[in-house]
C-alpha positions as CSV (number, residue, x, y, z in Angstrom):
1,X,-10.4,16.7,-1.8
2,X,-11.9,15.5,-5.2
3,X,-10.3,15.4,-8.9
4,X,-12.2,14.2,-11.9
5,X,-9.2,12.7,-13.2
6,X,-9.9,9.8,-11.0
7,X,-13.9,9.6,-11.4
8,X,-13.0,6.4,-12.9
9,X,-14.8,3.6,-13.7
10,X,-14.5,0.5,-11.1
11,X,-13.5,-2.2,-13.8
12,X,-10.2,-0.4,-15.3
13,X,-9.0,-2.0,-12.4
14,X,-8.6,-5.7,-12.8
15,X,-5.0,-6.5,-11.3
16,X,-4.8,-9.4,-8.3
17,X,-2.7,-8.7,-5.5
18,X,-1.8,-10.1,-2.6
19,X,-4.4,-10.4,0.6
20,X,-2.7,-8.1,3.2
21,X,-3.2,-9.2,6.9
22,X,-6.1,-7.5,9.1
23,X,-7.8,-7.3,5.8
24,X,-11.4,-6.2,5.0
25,X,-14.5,-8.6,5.3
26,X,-15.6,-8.2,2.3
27,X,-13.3,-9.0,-1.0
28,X,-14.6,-8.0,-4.6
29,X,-13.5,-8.9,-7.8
30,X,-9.6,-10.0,-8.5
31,X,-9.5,-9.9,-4.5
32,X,-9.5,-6.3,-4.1
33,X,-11.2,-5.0,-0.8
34,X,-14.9,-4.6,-1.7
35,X,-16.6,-1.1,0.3
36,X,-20.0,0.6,-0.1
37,X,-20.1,3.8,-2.3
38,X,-18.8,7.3,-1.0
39,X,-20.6,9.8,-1.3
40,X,-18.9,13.6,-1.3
41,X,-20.9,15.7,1.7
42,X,-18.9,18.9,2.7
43,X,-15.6,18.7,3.2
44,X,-14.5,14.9,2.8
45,X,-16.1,11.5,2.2
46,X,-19.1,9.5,3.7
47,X,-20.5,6.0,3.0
48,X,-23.7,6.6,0.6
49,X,-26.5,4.8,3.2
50,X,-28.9,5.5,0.6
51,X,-27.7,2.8,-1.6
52,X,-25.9,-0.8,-0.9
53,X,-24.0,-0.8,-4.5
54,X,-20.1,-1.6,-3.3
55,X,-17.3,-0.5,-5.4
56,X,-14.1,-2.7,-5.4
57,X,-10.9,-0.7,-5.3
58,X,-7.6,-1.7,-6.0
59,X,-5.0,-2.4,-3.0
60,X,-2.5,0.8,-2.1
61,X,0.1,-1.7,-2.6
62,X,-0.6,-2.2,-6.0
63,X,-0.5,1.5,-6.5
64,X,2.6,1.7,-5.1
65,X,4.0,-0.8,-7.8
66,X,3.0,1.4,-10.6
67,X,5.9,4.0,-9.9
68,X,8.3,1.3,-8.4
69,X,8.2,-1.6,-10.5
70,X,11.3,-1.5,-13.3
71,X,13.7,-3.5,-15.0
72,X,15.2,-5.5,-11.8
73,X,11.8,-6.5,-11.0
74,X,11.0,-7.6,-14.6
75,X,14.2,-9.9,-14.0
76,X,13.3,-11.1,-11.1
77,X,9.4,-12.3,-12.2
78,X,10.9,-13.5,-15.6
79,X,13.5,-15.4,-13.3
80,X,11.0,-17.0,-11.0
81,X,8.8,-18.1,-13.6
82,X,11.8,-19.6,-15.7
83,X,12.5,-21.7,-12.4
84,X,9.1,-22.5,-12.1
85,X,8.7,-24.2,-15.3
86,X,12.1,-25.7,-14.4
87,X,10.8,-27.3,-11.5
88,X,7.2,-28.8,-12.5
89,X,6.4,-31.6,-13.5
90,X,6.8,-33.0,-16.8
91,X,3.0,-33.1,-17.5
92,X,2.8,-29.3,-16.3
93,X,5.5,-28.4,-18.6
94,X,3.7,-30.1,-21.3
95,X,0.3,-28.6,-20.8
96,X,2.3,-25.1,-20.6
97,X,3.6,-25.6,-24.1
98,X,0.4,-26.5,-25.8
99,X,-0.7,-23.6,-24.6
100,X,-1.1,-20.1,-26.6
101,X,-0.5,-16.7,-25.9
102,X,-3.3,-15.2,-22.7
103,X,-4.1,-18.4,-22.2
104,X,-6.0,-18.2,-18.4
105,X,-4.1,-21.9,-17.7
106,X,-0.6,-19.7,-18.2
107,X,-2.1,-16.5,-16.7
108,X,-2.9,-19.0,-13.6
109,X,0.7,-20.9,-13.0
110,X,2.3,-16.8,-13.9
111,X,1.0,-15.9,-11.1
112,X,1.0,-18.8,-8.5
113,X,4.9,-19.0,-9.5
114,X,5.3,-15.1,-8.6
115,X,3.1,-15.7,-5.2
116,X,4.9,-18.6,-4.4
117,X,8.1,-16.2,-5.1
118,X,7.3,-13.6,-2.5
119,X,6.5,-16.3,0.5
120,X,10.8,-16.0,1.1
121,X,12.0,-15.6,4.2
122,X,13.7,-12.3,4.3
123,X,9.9,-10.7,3.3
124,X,7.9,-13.4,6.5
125,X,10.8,-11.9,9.0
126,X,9.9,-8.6,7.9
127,X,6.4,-9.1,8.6
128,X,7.6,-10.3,12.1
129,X,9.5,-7.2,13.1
130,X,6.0,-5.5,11.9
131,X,4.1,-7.0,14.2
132,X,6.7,-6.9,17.3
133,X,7.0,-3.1,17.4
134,X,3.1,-2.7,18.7
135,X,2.3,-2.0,21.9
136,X,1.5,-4.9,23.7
137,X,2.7,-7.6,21.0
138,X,4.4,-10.9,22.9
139,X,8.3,-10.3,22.2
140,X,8.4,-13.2,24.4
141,X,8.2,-15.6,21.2
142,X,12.1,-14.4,20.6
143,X,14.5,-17.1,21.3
144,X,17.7,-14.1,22.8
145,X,20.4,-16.5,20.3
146,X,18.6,-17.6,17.5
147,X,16.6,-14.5,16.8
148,X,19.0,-12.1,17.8
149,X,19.1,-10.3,14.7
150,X,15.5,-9.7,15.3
151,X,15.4,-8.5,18.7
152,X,18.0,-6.4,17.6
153,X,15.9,-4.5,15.1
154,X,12.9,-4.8,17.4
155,X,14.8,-2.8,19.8
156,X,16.6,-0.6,17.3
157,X,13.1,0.5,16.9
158,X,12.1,1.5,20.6
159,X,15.4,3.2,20.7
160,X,14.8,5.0,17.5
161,X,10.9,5.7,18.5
162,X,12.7,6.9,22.2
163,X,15.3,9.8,20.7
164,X,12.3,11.1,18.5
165,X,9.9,11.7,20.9
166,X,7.2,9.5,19.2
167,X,4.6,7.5,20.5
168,X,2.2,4.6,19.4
169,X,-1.4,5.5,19.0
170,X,-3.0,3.2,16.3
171,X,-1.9,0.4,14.6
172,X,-3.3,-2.0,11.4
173,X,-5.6,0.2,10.8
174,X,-8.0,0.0,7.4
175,X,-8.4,2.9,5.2
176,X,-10.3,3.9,1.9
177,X,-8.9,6.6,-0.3
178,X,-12.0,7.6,-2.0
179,X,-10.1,10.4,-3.9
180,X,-7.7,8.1,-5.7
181,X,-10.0,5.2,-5.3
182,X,-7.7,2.5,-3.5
183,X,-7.8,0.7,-0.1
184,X,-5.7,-0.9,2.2
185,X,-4.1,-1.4,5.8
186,X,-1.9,1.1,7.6
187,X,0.9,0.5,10.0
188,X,1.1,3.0,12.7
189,X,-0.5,6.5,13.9
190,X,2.3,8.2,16.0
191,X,1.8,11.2,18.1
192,X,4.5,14.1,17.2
193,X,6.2,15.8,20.2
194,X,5.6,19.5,21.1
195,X,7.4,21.0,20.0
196,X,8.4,19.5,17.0
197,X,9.8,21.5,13.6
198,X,10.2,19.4,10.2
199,X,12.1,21.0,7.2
200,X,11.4,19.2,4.5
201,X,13.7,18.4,1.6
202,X,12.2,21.5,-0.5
203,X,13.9,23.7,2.7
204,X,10.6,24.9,3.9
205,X,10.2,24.9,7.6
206,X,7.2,23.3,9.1
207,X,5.6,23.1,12.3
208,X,3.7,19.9,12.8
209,X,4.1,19.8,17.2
210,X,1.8,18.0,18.9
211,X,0.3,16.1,15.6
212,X,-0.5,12.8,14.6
213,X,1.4,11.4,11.6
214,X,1.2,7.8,9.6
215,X,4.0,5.8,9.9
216,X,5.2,3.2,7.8
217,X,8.1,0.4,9.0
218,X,10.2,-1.1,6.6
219,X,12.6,-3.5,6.6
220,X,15.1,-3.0,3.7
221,X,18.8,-2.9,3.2
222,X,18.1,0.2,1.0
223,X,15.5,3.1,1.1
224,X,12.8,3.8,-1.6
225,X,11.6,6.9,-0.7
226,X,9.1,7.2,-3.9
227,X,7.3,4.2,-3.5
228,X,7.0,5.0,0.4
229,X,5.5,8.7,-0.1
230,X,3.3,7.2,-2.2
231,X,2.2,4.8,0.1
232,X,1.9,6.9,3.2
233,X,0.1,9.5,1.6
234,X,-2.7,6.9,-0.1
235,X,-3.1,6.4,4.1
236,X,-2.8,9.4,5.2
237,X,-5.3,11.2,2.7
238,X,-8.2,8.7,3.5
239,X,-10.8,7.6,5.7
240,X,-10.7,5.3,7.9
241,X,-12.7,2.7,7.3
242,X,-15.0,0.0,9.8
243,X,-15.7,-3.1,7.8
244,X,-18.1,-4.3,10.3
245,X,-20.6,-1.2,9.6
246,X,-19.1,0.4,6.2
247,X,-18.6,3.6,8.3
248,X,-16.4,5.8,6.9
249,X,-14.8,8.3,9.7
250,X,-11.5,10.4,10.0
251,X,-8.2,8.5,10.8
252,X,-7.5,10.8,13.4
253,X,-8.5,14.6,15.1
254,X,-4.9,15.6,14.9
255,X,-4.0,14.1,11.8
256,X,-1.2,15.7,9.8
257,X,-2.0,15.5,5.9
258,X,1.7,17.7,5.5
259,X,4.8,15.1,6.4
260,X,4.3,11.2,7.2
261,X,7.1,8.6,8.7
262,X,8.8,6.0,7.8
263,X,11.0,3.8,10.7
264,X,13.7,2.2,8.3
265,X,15.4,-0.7,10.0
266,X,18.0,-2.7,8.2
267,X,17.8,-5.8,8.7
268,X,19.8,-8.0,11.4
269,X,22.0,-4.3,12.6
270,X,19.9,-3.2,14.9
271,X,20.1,0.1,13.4
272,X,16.6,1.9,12.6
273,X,16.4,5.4,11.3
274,X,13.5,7.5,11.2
275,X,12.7,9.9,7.5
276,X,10.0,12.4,6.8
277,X,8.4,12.1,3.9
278,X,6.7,15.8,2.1
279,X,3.1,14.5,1.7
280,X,2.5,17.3,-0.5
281,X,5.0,16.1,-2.9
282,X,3.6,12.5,-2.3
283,X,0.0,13.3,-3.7
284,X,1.2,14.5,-6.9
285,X,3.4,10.9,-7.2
286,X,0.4,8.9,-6.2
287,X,-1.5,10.9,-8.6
288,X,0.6,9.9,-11.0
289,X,0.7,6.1,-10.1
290,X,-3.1,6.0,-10.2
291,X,-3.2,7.3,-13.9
292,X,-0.2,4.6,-14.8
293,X,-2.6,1.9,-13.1
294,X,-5.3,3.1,-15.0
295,X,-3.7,3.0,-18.3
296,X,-3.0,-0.5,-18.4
297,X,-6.8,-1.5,-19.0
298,X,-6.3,0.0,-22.7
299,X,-6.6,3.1,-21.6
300,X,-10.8,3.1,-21.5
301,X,-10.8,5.8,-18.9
302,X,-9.1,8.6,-21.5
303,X,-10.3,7.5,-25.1
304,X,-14.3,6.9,-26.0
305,X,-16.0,6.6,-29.4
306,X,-16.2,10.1,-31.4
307,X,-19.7,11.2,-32.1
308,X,-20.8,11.4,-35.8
309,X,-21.3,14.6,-36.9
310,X,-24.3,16.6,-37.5
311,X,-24.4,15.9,-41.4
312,X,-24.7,12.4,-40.7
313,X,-27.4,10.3,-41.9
């Protein structure tokens, strides 16, 4: 699918997030994945082999932020920076206050305080369980009495994966959403059983047996079931993406662009739960976040300079 909306220019997006693991080859400015130009040939997208210009897109993640990110998280950056300051030396603190307002020098230290702020932890064990529940990964690094609260969840999640019927077909999987014009790396393809009836929260019945859907796994002592459509369906609605050759291909034959996953395990109980999310319903939100990324470059991609009229001299 295309939209104009989003026909956007590449340098309204100038955030920096985080490098994601199994990440691209190619990074672009502000580190966001770098990928050659699309180009819109029948029914979905293709890398433009006519041209090596690259486009740098922002993260999914970051996308994801836009709808998610209120007043506790304010707190909590304001409250990691104040500790920062707290804690640096007494010449940093200086050069911090002879500083002014934008300065690059605070703009710098902002954000190494709120990187150095998400490396907790509660978010690395998360990453752990993420990488234990694919096929194949060596559970064998589990000690059975200090990690127990992790093999717990690990096998909370087999269990869960067992009662549903779904299995593993892909995992880490790069992806470019060329309609919303963001990037980034999936979890999990699942295969549905057959048969297999969804109804989804709007109470329409669907039948999805037999199909592949995108999974996400997360971690959390509570669900957040905005910022996860949104994340699953910047996945689900892309192409899959090889940075070795800039190919662009489907994510899968059998995909299902209707419902995605998400395993939700809370964390240390050993207790994972499985939720559909309405992907339909999940465009429209990641529509949504994509204009309220796009707005915070002073809003260049809505207003331009008016033309002077034809009595002009």
């Amino acid at each position: 699918m295309t939209d104009d909306l989003f026909d956007l220019s590449t340098d309204i997006f100038d955030s920096a997030p985080e490098r994601e693991s199994g990440d691209f080859l190619r990074i672009g400015r502000y580190n966001r994945p770098s990928v050659r130009k699309p180009v819109w040939i029948g029914n979905r997208w293709w890398t433009d082999t006519t041209t090596e210009e690259r486009v740098d897109y922002p993260r999914v993640t970051t996308i994801v932020d836009q709808l998610s990110a209120g007043p506790g998280l304010t707190y909590w950056e304001v409250q990691h920076v104040a500790l920062a300051v707290a804690k640096a030396s007494r010449g940093t603190r200086l050069a911090i206050a002879s500083k002014e307002y934008k300065d690059p020098f605070l703009k710098t230290f902002i954000d190494k305080a709120l990187e150095q702020a998400k490396h907790n932890e509660k978010a690395d064990l998360g990453t752990v369980v993420g990488r234990l529940i694919e096929p194949g990964a060596p559970r064998n690094i589990l000690d059975p009495e200090e990690d127990a609260d992790l093999v717990a969840d690990v096998v909370g999640f087999d269990e869960a994966m067992e009662r549903h019927g779904f299995t593993i077909v892909d995992t880490q999987f790069l992806c470019v959403n060329d309609d919303l014009k963001n990037a980034g790396t999936g979890d999990i393809l699942i295969q549905l059983p057959d048969p297999y009836l969804v109804t989804l929260p709007s109470g329409r019945a669907i039948d999805v047996s037999g199909e592949v859907a995108v999974m996400d796994c997360k971690r959390t002592a509570t669900t957040h079931p905005v910022p996860w459509a949104i994340q699953v369906v910047c996945y689900a609605y892309s192409s899959r993406y090889n940075p070795e050759t800039d190919e662009r291909t489907p994510l899968h034959p059998k995909l299902s662009k209707r419902i995605g996953v998400i395993a939700h395990i809370q964390p240390g109980t050993g207790h994972c739960e499985m939720f559909i999310l309405d992907l339909e319903v999940g465009w429209e939100l990641a529509k949504l976040a994509q204009i309220m990324y796009a707005q915070g470059s002073r809003g260049q991609h809505v207003m331009t300079s008016a033309p002077l009229g034809g009595c002009a001299s």
